[in-house]
ZAMARGU-4260 file (C-alpha; in steps of 0.2 Angstrom, whole numbers, plus 5000, padded with zeros to 4 digits):
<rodrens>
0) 5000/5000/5000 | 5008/5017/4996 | 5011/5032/5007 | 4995/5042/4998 | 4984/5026/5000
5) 4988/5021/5019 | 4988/5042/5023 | 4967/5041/5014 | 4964/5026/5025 | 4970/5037/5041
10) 4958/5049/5039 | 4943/5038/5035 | 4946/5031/5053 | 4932/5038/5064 | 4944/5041/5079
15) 4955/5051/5071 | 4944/5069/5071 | 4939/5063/5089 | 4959/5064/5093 | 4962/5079/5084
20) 4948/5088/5094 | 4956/5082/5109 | 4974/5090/5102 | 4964/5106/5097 | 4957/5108/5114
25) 4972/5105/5124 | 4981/5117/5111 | 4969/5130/5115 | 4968/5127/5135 | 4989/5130/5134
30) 4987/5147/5124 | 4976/5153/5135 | 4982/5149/5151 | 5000/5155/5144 | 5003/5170/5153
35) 4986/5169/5161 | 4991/5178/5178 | 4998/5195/5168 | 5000/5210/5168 | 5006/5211/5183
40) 5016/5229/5194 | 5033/5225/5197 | 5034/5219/5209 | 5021/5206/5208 | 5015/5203/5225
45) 4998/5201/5231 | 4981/5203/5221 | 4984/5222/5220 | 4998/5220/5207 | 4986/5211/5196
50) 4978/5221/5181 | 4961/5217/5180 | 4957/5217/5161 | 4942/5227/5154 | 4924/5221/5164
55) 4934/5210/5175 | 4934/5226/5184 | 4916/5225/5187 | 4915/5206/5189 | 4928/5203/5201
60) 4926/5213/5211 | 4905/5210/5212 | 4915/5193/5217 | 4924/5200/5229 | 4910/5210/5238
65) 4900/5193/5239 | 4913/5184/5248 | 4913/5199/5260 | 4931/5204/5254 | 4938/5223/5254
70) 4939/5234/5235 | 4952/5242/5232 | 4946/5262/5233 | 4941/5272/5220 | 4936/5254/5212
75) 4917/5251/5208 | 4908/5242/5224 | 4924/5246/5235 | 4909/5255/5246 | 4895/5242/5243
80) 4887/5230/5256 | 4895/5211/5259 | 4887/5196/5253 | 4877/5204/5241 | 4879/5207/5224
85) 4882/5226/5218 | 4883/5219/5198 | 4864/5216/5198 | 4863/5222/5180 | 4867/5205/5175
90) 4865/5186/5184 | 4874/5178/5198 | 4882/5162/5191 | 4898/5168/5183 | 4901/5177/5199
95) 4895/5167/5210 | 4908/5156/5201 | 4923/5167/5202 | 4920/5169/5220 | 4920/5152/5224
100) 4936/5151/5215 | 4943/5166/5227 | 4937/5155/5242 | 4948/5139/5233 | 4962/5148/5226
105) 4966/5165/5234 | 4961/5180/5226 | 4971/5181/5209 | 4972/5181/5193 | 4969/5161/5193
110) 4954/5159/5202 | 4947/5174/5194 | 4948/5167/5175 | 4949/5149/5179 | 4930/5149/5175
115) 4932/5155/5157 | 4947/5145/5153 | 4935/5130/5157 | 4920/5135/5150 | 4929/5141/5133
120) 4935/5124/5132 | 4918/5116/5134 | 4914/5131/5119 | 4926/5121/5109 | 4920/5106/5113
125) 4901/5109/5113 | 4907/5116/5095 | 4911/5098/5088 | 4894/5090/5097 | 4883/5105/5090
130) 4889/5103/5072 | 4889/5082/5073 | 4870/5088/5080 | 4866/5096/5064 | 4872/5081/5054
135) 4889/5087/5048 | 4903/5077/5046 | 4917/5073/5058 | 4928/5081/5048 | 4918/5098/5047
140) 4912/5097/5065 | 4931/5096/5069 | 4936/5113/5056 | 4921/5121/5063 | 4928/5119/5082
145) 4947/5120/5076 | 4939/5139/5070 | 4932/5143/5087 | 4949/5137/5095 | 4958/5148/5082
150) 4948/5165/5083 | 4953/5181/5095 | 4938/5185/5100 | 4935/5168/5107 | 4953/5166/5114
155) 4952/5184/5122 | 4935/5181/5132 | 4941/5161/5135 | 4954/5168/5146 | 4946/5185/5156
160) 4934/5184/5167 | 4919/5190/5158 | 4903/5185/5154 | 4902/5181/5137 | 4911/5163/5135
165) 4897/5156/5148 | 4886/5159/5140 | 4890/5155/5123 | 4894/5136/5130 | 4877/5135/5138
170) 4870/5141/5119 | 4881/5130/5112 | 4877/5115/5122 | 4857/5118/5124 | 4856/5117/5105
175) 4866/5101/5102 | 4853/5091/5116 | 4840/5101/5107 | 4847/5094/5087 | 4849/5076/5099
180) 4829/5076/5101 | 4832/5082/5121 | 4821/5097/5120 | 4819/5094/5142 | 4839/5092/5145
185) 4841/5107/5133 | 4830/5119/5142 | 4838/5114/5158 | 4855/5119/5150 | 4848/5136/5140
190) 4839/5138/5159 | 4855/5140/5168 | 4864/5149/5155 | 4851/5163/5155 | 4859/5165/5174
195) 4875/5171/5168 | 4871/5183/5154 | 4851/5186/5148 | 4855/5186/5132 | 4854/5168/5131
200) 4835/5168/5127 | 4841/5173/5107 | 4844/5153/5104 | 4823/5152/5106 | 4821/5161/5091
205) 4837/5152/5084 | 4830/5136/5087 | 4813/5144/5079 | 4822/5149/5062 | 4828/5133/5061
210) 4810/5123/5066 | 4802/5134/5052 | 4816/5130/5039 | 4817/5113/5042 | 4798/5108/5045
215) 4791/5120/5030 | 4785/5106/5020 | 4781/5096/5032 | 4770/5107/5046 | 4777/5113/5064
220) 4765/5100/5074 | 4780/5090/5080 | 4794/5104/5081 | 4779/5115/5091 | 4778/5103/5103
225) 4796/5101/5107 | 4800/5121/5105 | 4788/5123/5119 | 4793/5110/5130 | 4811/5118/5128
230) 4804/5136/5132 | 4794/5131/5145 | 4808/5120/5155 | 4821/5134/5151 | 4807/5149/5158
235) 4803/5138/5176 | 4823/5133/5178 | 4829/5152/5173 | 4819/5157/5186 | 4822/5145/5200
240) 4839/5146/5198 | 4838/5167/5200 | 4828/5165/5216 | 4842/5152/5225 | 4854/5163/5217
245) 4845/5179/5224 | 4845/5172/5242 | 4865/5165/5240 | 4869/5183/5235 | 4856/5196/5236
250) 4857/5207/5221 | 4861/5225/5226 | 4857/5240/5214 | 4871/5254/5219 | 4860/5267/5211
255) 4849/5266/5224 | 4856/5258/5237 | 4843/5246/5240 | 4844/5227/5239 | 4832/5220/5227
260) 4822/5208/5237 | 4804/5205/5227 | 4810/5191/5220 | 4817/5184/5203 | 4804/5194/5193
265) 4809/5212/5202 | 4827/5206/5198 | 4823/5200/5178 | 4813/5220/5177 | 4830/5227/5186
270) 4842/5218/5173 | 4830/5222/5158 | 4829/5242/5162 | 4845/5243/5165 | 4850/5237/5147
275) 4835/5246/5141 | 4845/5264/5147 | 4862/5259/5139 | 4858/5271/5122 | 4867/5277/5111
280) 4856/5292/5102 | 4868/5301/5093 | 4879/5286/5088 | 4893/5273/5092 | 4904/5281/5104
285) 4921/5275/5111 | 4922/5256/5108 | 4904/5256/5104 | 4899/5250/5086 | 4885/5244/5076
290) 4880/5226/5074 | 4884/5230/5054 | 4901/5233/5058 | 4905/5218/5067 | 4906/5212/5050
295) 4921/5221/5045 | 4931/5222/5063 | 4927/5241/5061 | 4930/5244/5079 | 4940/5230/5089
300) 4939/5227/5106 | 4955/5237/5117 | 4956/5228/5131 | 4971/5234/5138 | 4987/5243/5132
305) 5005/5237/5141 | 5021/5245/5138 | 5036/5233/5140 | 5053/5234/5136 | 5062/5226/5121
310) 5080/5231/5122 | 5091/5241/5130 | 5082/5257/5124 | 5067/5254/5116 | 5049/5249/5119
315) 5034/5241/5113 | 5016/5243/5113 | 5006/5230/5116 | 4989/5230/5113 | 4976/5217/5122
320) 4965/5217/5109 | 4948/5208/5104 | 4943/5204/5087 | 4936/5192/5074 | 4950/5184/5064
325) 4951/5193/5049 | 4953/5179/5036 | 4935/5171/5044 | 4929/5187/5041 | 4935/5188/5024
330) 4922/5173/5019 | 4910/5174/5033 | 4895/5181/5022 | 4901/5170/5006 | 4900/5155/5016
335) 4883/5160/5027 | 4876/5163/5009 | 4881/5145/5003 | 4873/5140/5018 | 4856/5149/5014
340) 4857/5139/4998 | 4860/5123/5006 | 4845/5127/5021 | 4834/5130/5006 | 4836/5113/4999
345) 4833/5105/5015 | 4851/5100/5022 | 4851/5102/5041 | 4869/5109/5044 | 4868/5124/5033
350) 4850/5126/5043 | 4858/5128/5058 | 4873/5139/5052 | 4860/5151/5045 | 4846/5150/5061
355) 4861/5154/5073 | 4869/5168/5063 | 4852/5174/5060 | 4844/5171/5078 | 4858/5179/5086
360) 4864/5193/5076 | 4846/5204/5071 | 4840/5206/5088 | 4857/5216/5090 | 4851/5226/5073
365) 4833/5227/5079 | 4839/5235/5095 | 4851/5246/5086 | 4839/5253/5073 | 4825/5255/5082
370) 4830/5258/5102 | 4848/5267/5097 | 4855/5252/5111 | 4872/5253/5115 | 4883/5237/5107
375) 4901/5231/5106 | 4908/5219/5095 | 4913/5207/5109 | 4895/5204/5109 | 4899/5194/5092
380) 4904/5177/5104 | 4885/5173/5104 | 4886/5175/5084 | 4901/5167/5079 | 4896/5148/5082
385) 4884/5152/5066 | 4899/5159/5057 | 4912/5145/5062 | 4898/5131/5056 | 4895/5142/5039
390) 4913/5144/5036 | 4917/5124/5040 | 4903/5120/5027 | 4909/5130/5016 | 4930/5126/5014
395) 4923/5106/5018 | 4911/5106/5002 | 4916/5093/4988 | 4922/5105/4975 | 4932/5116/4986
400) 4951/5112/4981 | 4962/5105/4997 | 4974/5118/4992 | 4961/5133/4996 | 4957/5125/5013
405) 4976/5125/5017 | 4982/5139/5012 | 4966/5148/5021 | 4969/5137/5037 | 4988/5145/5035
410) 4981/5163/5035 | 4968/5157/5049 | 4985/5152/5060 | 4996/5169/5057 | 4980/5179/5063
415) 4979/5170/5080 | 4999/5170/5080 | 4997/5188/5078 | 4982/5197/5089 | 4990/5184/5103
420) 4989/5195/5121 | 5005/5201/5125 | 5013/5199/5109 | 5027/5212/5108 | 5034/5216/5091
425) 5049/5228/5095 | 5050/5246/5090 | 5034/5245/5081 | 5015/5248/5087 | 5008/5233/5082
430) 4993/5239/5076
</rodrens>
């Protein structure tokens, strides 16, 4: 048997995407652990040295405050009661999550990001599961995770502690039992997700796009039945979960200063308004941007900018930046456009692709057209997954030459290699 036949027999071997995913994920644990406790003052002693990096200013320290410990001053919550929560804008779990870390590990940079190194890896994971779900291949499912693992904007929030990778797992992972014919288990997972960031509601009317594309010649009798089931489990456990969370850490709403105590309700109206008053009437200001120009990484995400030394004499600036790999980019709409194609002519994949993008994407347009909300392009984690299926469709397709996946996957690389945090180039501002 020669070297071209015995290599084609490799990769007809079902393990061998399986194996690969497990490389992918431990690949992508390792880059974003690397470094994971930086910056850091010199000297590095104690949690004060410690940069906290964008919002982990807010959720750290909500963390912080629930587990009774002192804020630095000047820092939001330093002032704000103990055992509650003073981030009542958003859910409990995540930081609930990074205070029980604090109580494991000591407050620091580990146990405040441990979380979303976890959690991003069960992203990746859940990627595979969510794309073997929607009947693609091994081989695509495992390009379409390998993209996740590979894009900045998901390395960046898989390694701070923010909100936004939690959520996207519990998404990820809802709509994989969901595709599985689990409509129950899924609205547990989608119920508890809602508890770290209410934006995970959008995979309802994902999960609708698809029903209605999928059962259009068929009727919705079957697919009603298990959407609701889903809504209904996802509704009762969102709210269970917020009154235990509610009584484990009370939220607290500093502009008031009054504890919300009415209940899970109260608390849902208390997160809703106040996302209802973030505006934006005369524009995108700052690191603001609209959802449109996501698209085209018109405004990345500055997370942090650090100075360091390379040489004797000169410096670098390094920025800590979040943003959508440009060569994904370059192909996204071409490939969520094959995949409206393929959705029309009944192929459950390119369904998907399309009922995420869509699902998850216009409700950020609508809000921005009509109520001038306020939006960043970090919130393009939620979107991406619709992306990273579209794009694995697309450069996995019969015709599509090996060399043109290859060389792309290449470009794909060098664009992680290069929006790497902390990647110093000398002398030059690297972007």
């Amino acid at each position: 048997m020669s070297l071209a036949q015995r290599l084609r027999a490799a990769a007809q071997a079902p393990w061998l995407p399986i194996a690969l995913l497990a490389v992918v994920s431990v690949l992508s644990l390792l880059a974003r652990a690397a470094w994971l406790s930086d910056p850091c003052a010199n000297p590095c002693r104690g949690p004060a040295a410690h940069s906290l990096i964008f919002d982990e200013l807010y959720y750290v320290n909500a963390a912080r405050r629930i587990d009774g410990l002192p804020v630095p001053p000047k820092q939001p919550y330093a002032g704000d009661p103990a055992g509650q929560d003073s981030n009542s804008e958003h859910p409990q779990l995540v930081k609930l999550v990074i205070a029980g870390a604090i109580d494991l590990f000591g407050d620091g940079p580990f146990a405040w990001r441990i979380g979303s190194l976890l959690f991003g890896s069960l992203a990746i994971l859940g990627m595979y599961a969510l794309a073997r779900a929607a009947e693609a291949g091994r081989w695509c499912s495992l390009l379409a995770a390998t993209l996740m693992a590979s894009d900045n904007l998901l390395l960046v929030a898989g390694r701070i502690a923010t909100l936004d990778i939690y959520v996207v797992a519990f998404m990820i992972w809802a709509a994989a039992l969901y595709l599985r014919g689990r409509p129950v288990a899924a609205g547990v997972v989608l119920g508890v997700g809602a508890t770290a960031k209410l934006v995970a509601p959008y995979l309802l009317l994902v999960l609708l796009l698809f029903e209605i594309v999928r059962c259009r010649r068929e009727g919705m009798r079957l697919a009603a039945r298990a959407l609701s089931e889903f809504t209904v489990v996802a509704v009762a456990v969102y709210f269970a979960v917020l009154a235990a969370f509610d009584r484990i850490a009370p939220p607290y709403d500093p502009q008031t200063g009054r504890t919300i105590t009415a209940g899970p309700l109260a608390h849902t109206e208390r997160i809703l308004s106040y996302a209802a008053g973030q505006t934006s009437p005369h524009g995108p200001m700052g690191i603001a941007s609209y959802p449109w120009d996501w698209l085209v990484d018109l405004r990345p995400i500055n997370y942090l900018n650090v100075t360091v030394a390379s040489g004797s004499s000169r410096t670098a600036t390094v920025h800590f930046l979040g943003l959508i790999s440009p060569p994904m980019l370059l192909f996204a709409v071409p490939a969520l456009l094959l995949a409206l194609r393929g959705a029309w002519r009944g192929l459950e994949v390119d369904a998907v692709a399309v009922a995420w993008f869509c699902g998850t994407w216009l409700p950020f347009v609508a809000l921005s057209l009509f109520w001038q909300r306020t939006s960043y392009l970090y919130y393009m984690v939620i979107v991406m997954p619709g992306i990273y299926l579209a794009l694995a469709r697309g450069f996995s397709r019969p015709w599509m030459p090996r060399w043109a996946l290859g060389s792309w996957l290449v470009l794909v690389l060098a664009a992680v290699v290069l929006s790497y945090p902390f990647l110093a180039l000398p002398a030059i501002n690297v972007w």
